[in-house]
C-alpha positions in Angstrom: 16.7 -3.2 47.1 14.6 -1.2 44.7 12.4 0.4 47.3 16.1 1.5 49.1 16.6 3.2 45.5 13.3 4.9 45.5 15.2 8.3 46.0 16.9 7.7 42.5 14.3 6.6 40.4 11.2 8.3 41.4 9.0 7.7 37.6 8.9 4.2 37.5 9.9 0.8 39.1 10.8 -3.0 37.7 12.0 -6.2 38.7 13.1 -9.4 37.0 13.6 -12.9 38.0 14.8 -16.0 36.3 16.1 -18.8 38.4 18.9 -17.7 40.7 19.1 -14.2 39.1 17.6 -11.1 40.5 17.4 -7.2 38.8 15.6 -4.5 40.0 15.5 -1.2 38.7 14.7 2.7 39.8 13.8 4.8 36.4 14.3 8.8 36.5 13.1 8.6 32.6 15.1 11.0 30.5 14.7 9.7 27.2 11.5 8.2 26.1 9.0 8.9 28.8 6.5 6.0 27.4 6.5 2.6 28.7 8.9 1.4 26.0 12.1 2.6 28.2 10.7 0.6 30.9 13.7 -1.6 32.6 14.5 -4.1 33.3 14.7 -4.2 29.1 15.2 -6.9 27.5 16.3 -8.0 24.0 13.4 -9.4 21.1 13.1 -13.1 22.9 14.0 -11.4 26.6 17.3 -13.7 26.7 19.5 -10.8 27.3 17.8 -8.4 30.3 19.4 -4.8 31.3 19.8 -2.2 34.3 21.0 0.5 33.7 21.7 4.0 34.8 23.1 7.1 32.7 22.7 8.4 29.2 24.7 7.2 25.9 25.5 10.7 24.2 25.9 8.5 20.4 22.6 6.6 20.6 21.9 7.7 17.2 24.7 6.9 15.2 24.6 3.0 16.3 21.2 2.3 16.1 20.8 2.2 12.3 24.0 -0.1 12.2 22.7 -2.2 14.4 19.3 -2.7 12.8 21.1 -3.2 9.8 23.0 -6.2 11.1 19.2 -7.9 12.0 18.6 -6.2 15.5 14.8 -5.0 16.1 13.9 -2.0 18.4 10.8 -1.8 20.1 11.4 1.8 21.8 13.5 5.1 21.2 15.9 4.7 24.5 18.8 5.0 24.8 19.1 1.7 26.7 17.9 -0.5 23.5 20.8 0.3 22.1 23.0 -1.2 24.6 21.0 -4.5 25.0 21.7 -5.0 21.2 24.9 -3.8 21.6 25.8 -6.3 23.6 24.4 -9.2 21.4 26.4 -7.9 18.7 29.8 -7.1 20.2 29.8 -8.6 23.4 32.5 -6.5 26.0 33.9 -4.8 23.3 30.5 -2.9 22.7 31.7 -0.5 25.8 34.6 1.0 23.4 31.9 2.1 21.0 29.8 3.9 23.9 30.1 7.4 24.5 28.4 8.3 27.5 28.1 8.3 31.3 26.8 4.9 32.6 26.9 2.2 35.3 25.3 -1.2 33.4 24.4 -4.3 34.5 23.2 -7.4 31.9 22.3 -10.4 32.4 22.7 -13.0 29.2 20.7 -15.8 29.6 22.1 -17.6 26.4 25.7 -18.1 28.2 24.4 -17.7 32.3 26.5 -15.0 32.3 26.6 -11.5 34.3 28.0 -8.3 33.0 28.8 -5.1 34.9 30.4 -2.0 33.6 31.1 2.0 34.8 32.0 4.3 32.1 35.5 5.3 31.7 35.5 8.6 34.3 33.4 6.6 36.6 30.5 9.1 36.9 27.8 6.8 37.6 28.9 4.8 40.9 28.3 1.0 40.7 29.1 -1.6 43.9 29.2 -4.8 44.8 29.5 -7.3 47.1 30.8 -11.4 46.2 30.8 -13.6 49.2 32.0 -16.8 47.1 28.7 -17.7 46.9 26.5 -14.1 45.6 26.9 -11.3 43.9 25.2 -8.6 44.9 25.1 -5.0 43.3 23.7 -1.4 43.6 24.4 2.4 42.9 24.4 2.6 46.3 25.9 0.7 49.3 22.8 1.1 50.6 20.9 -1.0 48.4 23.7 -4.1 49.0 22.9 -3.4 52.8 19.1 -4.1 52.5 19.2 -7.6 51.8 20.1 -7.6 55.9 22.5 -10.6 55.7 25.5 -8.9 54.4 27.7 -8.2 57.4 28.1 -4.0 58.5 32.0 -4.2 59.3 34.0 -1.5 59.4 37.2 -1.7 56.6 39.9 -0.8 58.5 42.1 -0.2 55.6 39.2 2.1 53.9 39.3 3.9 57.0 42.5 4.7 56.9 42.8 5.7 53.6 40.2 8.4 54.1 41.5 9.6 57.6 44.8 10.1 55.5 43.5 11.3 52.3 40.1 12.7 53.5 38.9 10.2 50.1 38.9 6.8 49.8 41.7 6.3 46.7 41.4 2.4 46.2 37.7 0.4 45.3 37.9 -0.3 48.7 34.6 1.6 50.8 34.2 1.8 54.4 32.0 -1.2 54.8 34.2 -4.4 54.9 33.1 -6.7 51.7 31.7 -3.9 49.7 34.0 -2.6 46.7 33.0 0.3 44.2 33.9 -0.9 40.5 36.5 1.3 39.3 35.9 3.7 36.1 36.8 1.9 32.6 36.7 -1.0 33.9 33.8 -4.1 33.7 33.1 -7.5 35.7 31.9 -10.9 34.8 30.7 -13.6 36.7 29.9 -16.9 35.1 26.5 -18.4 37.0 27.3 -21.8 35.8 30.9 -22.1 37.3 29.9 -20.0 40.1 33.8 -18.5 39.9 35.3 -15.5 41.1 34.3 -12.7 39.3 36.9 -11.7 36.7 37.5 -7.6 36.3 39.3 -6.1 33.5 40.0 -2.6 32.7 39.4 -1.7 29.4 40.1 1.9 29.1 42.8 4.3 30.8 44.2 7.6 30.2 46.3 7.9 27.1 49.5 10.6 28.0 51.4 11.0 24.7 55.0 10.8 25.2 55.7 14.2 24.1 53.9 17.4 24.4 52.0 18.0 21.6 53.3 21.5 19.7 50.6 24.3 19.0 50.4 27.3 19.3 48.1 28.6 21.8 45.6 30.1 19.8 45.5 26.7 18.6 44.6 25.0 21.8 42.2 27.5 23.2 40.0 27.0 20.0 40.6 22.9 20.1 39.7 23.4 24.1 36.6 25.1 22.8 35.4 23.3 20.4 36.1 19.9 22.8 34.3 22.0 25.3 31.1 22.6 23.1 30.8 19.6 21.8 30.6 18.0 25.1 28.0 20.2 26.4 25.9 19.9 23.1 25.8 15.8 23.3 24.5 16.0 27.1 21.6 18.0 25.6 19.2 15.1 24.3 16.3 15.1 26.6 12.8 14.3 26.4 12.4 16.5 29.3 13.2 20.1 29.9 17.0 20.3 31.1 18.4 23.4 33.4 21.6 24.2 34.7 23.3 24.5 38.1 24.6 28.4 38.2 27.4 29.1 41.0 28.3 32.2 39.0 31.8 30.6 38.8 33.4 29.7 35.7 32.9 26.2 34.8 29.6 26.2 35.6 29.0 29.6 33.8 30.5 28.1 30.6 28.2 25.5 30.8 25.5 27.4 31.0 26.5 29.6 28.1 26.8 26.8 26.0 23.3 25.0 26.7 21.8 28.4 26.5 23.0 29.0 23.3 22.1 25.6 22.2 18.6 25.9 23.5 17.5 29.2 23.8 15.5 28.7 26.6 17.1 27.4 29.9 16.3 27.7 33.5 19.4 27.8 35.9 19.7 27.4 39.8 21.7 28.4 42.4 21.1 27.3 46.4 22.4 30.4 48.6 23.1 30.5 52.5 21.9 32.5 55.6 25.7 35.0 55.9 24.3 36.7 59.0 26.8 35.1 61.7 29.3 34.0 58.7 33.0 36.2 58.6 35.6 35.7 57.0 36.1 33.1 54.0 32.8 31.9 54.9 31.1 35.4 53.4 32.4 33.7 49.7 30.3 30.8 50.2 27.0 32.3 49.3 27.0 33.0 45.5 23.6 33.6 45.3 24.7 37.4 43.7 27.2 36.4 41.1 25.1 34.2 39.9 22.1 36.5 39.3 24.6 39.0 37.7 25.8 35.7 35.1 22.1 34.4 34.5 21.3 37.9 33.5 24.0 38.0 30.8 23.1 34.8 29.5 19.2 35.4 30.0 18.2 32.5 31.5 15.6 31.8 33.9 16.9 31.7 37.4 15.8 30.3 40.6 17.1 31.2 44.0 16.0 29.9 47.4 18.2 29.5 50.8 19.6 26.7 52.0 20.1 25.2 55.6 20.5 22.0 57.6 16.6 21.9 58.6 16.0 20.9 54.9 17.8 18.2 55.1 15.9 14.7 54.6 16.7 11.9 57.4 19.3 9.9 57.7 21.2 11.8 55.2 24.1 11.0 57.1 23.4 7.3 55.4 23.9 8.4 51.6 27.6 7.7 50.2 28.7 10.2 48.4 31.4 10.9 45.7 31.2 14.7 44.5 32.1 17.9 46.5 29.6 19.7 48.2 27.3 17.0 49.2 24.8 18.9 50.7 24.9 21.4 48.5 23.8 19.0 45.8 21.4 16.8 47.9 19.5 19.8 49.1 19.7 21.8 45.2 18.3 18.6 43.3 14.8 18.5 44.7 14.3 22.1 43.5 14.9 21.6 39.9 13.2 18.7 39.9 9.6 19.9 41.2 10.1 22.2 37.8 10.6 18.8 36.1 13.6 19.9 34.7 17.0 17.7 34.2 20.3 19.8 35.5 23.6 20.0 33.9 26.5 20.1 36.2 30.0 20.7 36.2 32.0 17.3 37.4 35.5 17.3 38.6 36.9 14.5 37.4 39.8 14.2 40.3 36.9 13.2 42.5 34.3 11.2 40.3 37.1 8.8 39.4 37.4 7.6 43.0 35.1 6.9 45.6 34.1 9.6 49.0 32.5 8.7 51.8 30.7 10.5 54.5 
């Protein structure tokens, strides 16, 4: 399963094993590049072990309370502090998270098995239960390389995507797999050997009634929401860039990281327009934005795009963003600078699953 996850994780690689229970781990290390942040991680007496993929924004702020209620850290990562987290407040720990994240723990104290996805559902997380095994992966993929679980088609999932070219429920195209929905976290008890029991424990909050300001009001609350969510996805122990379209969102994110950081590289992927007409002559945006990275004064990279770049069988990847390509053809650049990219997400689509 790991080796199927190479592709995600290319910095470092670990496994753990204790009786019936398996987890393997990929490691694209962000925060503390030493051996420290090496997963699996485990707690001070390795009882509680953790996977883990994402970043927790307010890593900061709960570490000293937690090493004030006892808890002893053997690294600076990010992930620590969700191991102890979880000794100290059990589920509930994921209401005190802010972040992007898909984790998996394993407590050994109560043979119990613990999967979450943050409450947009940014990092994907599946699984498959037969009544017997769980099995679970970013990626379908990974499920699929254990060989024995079945490659049927779901008919229903099927449908839902020739209807609604996305798949709306946590249903996926392979029959038996299911993608974790966002806010919500699973437990499996290894003792009982039960059904896994899934609960939901966040959801979006509409007030009643519309809220009255004026709207010089809410452009500057918009703003400073805005900014401050840019400004926590800064922490890196690595140099972070940007994805540059030369639209708006991703020009605002820009703006803010550059202003954060002062230097910033951005990147934009551009396409051969020489048989293109029409609409398609607005898909390359290679010159917007060069005219935006000069106003911010960043340092851009362009390069060209086509269908020859793309690795095999890249047909095989699930994905759940637009422009799938795009993306899976952008990411190799920025990373062979060794640089982490900010990127805009809708949230319309990162909330539910798409399939290719």
């Amino acid at each position: 399963m790991a080796t199927a996850m190479r592709h995600r994780g290319p910095d470092d690689e670990g496994i753990f094993r204790s009786g019936g229970v398996g987890l393997a781990h990929r490691r694209l290390a962000i925060i503390d590049l030493s051996s420290a942040g090496h997963q699996p991680m485990g707690n001070e007496d390795g009882s509680v072990q953790i996977v883990y993929s994402g970043e927790l924004y307010n890593y900061r702020e709960l570490r000293p309370e937690l090493e004030s209620s006892g808890h002893q850290f053997r690294s600076q990562s990010d992930t620590e502090v969700i191991v102890h987290g979880w000794e100290e407040w059990g589920p509930d720990c994921l209401s005190r998270f802010n972040g992007h994240f898909a984790i998996a723990i394993w407590d050994g104290t109560i043979n119990r098995l613990f999967l979450a996805r943050d409450r947009f559902g940014t990092k994907p997380l599946y699984y498959f239960f037969d009544g017997r095994r769980l099995v679970f992966g970013s990626e379908i993929k990974a499920i699929l390389s254990l060989g024995d679980v079945p490659r049927r088609v779901n008919a229903a999932a099927l449908n839902e995507y020739f209807t609604f070219q996305n798949v709306l429920s946590d249903l996926t195209l392979f029959d038996g797999v299911r993608l974790l929905p966002a806010g919500t976290y699973l437990t499996i008890d290894a003792t009982t050997g039960a059904q896994p029991l899934q609960k939901l424990y966040w959801d979006y909050q509409i007030p009643s009634r519309p809220v009255e300001v004026s709207e010089e009001e809410a452009a500057d609350e918009v703003y400073r929401l805005f900014t401050q969510a840019v400004t926590r996805q800064l922490m890196s122990d690595v140099p972070l860039g940007c994805y540059l379209s030369g639209g708006m969102d991703s020009g605002s994110i820009t703006a803010v990281a550059r202003a954060k950081l002062g230097r910033l590289m951005s990147f934009t992927g551009g396409f051969d327009l020489s048989s293109a007409s029409g609409l398609e002559l607005g898909f390359d945006e290679r010159q917007h934005s060069e005219l935006l990275s000069n106003l911010l004064k960043t340092e851009h990279a362009v390069w060209g795009l086509s269908m020859a770049l793309l690795p095999e069988p890249w047909w095989q990847r699930p994905f759940r963003v637009r422009s799938p390509l795009l993306r899976l053809l952008a990411a190799p650049h920025s990373r062979r600078r060794e640089v982490i990219a900010l990127q805009r997400r809708d949230l319309s689509v990162d909330r539910r699953p798409l399939h290719v």
